[in-house]
C-alpha positions in Angstrom: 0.0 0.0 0.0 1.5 3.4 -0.7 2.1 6.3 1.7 -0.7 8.1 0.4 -3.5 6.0 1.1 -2.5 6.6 4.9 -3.8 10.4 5.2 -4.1 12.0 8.0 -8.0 12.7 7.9 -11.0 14.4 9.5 -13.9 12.2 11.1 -16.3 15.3 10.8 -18.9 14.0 13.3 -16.6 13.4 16.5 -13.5 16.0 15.2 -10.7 13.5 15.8 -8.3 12.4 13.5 -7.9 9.2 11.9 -5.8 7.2 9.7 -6.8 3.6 7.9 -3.9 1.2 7.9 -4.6 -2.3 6.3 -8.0 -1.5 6.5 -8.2 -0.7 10.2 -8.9 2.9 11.3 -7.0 3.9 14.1 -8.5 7.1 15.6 -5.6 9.8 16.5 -7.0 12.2 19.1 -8.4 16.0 18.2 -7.9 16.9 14.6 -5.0 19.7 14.3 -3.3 19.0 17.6 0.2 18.3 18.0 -0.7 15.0 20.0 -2.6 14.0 16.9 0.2 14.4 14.6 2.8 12.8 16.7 0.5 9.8 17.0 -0.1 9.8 13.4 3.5 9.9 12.5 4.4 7.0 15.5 1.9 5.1 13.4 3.5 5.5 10.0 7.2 4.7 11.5 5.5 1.7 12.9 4.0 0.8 10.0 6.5 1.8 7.8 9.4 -0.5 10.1 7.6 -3.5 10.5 4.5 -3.4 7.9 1.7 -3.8 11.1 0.9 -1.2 13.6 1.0 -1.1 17.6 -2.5 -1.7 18.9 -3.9 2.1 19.5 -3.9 2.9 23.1 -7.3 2.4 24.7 -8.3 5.6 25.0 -7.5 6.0 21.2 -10.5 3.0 20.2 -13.0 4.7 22.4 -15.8 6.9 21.5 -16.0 10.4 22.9 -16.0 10.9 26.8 -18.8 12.5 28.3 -16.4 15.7 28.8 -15.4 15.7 25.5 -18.8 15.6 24.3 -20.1 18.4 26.8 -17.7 20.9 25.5 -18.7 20.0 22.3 -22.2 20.8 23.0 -22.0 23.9 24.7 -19.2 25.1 21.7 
């Protein structure tokens, strides 16, 4: 699979980044951070090293916490 197919990309509903590797998507954290691009750059060097990815942290797999969501709300 090329570089290219692994964008760094937008889930517009929840605002958090994501990138599909071998057909998983591994979510990345809020969309524009600098936590979001270091994650998405660990996961390319990961990928890129060994041709599979680390399993994403738990946090990463989980949908939005209430918090997350509140602040969303009220914004």
């Amino acid at each position: 699979m090329s570089r290219t197919s692994h964008k760094y990309r937008l889930h517009k509903v929840s605002g958090r980044a994501f990138v599909s590797v071998n057909g998983q998507r591994i979510y990345l954290g809020k969309y524009g951070t600098e936590d979001s691009i270091a994650e998405y750059r660990r996961i390319l060097a990961d990928f890129t090293a060994t041709g599979t990815t680390q399993p994403a942290p738990k946090e990463s797999r989980r949908g939005l916490s209430l918090n997350e969501l509140m602040v969303q709300y009220i914004n």
